[in-house]
C-alpha positions as CSV (number, residue, x, y, z in Angstrom):
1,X,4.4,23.5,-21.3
2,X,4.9,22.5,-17.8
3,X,1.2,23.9,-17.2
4,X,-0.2,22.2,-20.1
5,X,1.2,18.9,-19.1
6,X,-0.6,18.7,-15.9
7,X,-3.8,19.3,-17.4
8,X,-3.0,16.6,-20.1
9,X,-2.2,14.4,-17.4
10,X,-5.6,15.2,-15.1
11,X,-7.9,14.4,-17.2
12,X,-6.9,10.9,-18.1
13,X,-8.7,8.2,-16.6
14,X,-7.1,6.5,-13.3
15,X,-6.6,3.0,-14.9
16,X,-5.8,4.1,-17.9
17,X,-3.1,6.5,-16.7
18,X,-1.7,3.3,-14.5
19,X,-1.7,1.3,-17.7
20,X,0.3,3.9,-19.4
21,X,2.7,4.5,-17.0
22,X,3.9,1.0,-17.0
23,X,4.4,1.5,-20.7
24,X,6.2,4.5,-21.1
25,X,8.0,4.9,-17.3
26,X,11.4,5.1,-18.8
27,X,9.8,8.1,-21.5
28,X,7.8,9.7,-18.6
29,X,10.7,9.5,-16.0
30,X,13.6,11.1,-18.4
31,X,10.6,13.8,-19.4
32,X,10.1,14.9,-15.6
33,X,13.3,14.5,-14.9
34,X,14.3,17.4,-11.6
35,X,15.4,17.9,-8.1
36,X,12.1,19.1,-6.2
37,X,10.9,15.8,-5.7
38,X,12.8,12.4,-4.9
39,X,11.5,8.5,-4.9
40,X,13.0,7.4,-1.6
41,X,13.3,3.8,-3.2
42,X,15.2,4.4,-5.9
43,X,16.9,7.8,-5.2
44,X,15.4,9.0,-8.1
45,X,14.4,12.9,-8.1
46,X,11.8,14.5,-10.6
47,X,10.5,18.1,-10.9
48,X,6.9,16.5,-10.3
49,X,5.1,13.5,-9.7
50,X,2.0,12.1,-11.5
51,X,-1.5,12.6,-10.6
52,X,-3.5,9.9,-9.2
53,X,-6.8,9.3,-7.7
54,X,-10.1,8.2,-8.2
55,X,-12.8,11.0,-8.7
56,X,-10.8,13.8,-7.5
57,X,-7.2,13.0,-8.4
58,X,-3.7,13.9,-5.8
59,X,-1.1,16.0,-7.7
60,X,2.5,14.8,-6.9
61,X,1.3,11.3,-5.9
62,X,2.6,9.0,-8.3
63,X,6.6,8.4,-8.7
64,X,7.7,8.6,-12.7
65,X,10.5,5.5,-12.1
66,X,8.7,3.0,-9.3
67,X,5.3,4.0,-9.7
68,X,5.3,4.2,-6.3
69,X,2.4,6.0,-4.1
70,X,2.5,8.3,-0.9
71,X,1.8,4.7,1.4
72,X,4.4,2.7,-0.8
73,X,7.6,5.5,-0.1
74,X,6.2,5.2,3.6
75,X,6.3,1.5,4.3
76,X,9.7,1.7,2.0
77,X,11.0,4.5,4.6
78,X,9.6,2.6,7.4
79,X,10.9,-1.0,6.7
80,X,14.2,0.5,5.8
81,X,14.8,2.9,9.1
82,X,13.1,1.0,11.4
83,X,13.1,-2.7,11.0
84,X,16.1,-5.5,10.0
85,X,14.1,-6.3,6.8
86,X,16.5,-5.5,4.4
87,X,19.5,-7.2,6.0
88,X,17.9,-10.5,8.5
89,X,16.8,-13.9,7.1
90,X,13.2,-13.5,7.2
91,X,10.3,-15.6,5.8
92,X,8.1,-13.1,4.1
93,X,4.2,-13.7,2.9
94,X,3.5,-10.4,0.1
95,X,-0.2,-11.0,-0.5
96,X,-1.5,-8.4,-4.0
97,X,2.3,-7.3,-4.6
98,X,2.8,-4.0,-5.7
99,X,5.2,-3.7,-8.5
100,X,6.9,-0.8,-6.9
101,X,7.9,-3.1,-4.6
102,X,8.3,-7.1,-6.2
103,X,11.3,-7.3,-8.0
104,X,12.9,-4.8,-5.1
105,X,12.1,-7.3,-2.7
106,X,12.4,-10.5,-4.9
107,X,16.0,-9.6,-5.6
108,X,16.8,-9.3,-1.8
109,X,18.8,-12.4,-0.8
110,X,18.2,-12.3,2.8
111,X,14.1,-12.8,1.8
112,X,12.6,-16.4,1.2
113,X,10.1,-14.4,-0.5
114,X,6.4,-15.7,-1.8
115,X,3.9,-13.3,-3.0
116,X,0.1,-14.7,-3.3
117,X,-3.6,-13.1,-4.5
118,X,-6.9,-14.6,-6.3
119,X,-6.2,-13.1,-9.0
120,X,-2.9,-11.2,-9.6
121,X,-0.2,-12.7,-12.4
122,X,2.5,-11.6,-9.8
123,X,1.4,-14.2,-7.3
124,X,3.3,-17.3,-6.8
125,X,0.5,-18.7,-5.2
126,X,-2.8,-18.1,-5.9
127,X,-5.2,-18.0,-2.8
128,X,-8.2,-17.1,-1.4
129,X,-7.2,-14.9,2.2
130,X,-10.1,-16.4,3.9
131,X,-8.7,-19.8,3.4
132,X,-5.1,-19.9,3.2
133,X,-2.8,-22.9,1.8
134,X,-0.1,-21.9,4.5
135,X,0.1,-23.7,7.9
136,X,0.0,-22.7,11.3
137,X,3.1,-20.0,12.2
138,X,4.8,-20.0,8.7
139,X,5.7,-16.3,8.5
140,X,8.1,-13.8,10.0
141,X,7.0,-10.9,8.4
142,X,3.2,-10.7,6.1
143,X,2.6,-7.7,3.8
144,X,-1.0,-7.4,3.2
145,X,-1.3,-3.5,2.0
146,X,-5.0,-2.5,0.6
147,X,-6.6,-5.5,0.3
148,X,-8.9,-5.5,3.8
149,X,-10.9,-3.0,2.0
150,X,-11.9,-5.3,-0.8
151,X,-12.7,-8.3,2.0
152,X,-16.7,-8.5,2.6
153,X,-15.7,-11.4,5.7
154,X,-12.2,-9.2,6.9
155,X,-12.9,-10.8,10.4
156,X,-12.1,-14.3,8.8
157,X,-9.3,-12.6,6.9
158,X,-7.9,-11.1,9.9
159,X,-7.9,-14.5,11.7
160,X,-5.6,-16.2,8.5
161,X,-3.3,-13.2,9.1
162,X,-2.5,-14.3,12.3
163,X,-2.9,-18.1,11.9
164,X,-0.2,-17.8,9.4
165,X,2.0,-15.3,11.2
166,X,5.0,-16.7,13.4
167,X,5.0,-16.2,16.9
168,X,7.2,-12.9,17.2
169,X,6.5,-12.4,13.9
170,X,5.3,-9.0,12.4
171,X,2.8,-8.2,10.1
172,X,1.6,-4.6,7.6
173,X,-1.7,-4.5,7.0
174,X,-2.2,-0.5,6.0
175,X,-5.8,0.3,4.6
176,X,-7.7,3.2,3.4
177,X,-8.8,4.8,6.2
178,X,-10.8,7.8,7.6
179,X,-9.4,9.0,10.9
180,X,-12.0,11.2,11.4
181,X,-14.2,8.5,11.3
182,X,-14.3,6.4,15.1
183,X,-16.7,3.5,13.8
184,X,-16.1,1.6,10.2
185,X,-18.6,2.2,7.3
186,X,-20.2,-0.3,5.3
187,X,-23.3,-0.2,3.8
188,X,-23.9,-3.5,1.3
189,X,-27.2,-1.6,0.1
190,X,-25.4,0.7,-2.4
191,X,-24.6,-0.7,-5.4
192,X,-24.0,1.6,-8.4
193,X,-20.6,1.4,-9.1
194,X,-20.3,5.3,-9.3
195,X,-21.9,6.0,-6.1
196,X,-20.0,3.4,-4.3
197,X,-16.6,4.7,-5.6
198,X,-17.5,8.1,-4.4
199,X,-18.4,7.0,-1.2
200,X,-16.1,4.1,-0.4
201,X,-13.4,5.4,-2.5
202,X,-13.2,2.6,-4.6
203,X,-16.2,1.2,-6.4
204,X,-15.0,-2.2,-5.5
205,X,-14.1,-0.8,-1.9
206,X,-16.6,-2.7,0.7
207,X,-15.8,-0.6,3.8
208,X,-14.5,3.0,4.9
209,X,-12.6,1.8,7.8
210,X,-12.2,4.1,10.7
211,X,-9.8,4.5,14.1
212,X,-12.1,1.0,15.2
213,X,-9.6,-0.7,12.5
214,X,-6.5,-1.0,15.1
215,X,-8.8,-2.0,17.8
216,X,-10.3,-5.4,15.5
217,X,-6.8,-6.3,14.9
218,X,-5.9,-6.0,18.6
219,X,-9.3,-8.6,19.3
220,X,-7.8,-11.3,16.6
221,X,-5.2,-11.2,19.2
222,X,-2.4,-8.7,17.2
223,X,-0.4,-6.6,19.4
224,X,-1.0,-3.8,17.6
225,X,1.3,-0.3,17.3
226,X,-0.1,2.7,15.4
227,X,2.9,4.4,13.8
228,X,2.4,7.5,12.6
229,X,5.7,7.4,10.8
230,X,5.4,10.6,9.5
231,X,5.8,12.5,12.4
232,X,9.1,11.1,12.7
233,X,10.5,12.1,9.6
234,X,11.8,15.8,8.8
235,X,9.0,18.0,7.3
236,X,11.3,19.1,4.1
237,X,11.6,15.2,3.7
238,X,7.6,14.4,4.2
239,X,7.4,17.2,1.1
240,X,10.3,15.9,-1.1
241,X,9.2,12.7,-0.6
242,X,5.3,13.4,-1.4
243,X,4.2,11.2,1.7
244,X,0.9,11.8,3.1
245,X,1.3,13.5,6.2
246,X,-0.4,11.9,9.2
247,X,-1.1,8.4,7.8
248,X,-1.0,5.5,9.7
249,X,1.1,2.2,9.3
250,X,-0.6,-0.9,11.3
251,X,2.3,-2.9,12.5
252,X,1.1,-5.6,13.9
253,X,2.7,-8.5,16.5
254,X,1.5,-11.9,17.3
């Protein structure tokens, strides 16, 4: 049975699967139900997580109860062991809010909290990132998690970021990236959708950024550290946790 789910479960399209999930987490969550796999934001543990992925989909990627992914447990882990997020008054920008994360982080009373996209229903304010409403040194702390990627003009992005950011203040900006990549692809010539999502990743993906990606940042003017928080954290826990071992979390400084 346990067999037979997964292959139910891999051959059903990406966004469709997303769409699903949302609709029958409780079900789904209470099915996989198990203790060789926990959610580190909700303590939650399952016997396996969902698959997820464009093309080629990860097994054990996508949380039953949050619907959380490998980078979302991360940045949880990280902003909860290693930052005052959770418990300081801080002013936070949350532009394209995940849901594992917006009602988590909307409840917390210690956050004046504003989330903000083009496009998304979760944003309060609805904004282009290339020409924000905010002004000059609003922010303590900005969340802006797989977005660059979609960006054509991320330079111009980049330079909002830190407009908006507080002197002191810190800022998140993971992407996609290819590590064993030195210089950023982008190649605006390609433009079947199928051939650009196996290439970029994404079809609407406009870059594969590369190890160059902390160096941009750092000539906006971002002090930038490259945490590779996973080598902090126990390897049974990088395993229960499903985190992607190696990844990178940009935290930036202005």
């Amino acid at each position: 049975m346990k067999k037979l789910f997964k292959i139910i479960l891999n051959t059903i399209p990406r966004p469709l699967l997303i769409r699903l999930s949302y609709v029958a987490r409780p079900v789904l969550a209470a099915l996989l139900k198990g203790d060789k796999f926990t959610d580190p934001i909700d303590g939650k543990s399952f016997r396996m997580f969902l698959p997820y992925g464009y093309g080629t989909q990860r097994n054990n990627v996508l949380s039953p109860s949050t619907l959380s992914l490998e980078r979302h447990r991360l940045l949880w882990l990280y902003l909860k062991n290693e930052t005052d997020f959770f418990t300081a008054p801080k002013k936070v920008l949350h532009f394209a809010p995940e849901q594992a994360f917006y009602q988590l982080f909307r409840n917390q009373k210690n956050l004046d909290y504003t989330t903000t996209d083009l496009f998304s229903p979760l944003a309060d304010v609805k904004a282009d990132i290339c020409n924000l409403p905010f002004d000059d040194n609003s922010y303590d702390i900005i969340l802006c998690n797989h977005v660059l990627e979609h960006i054509p003009d991320d330079t111009k992005a980049m330079q909002e970021l830190y407009r908006v950011l507080k002197p002191g203040g810190m800022g998140i900006f993971q992407i996609p990236q290819d590590l064993s990549r030195a210089v950023t692809f982008s190649d605006d010539s390609i433009t079947d959708a199928k051939e650009r999502a196996k290439i970029f990743g994404q079809y609407d993906h406009v870059r594969v950024y590369g190890r160059d990606y902390f160096d941009k940042l750092r000539s906006i003017g971002f002090t930038v550290m490259e945490e590779d928080y996973t080598a902090k954290i126990a390897p049974e826990l990088v395993e229960k946790y499903c985190l992607a071992k190696g990844e990178i979390i940009p935290v930036c400084f202005k």
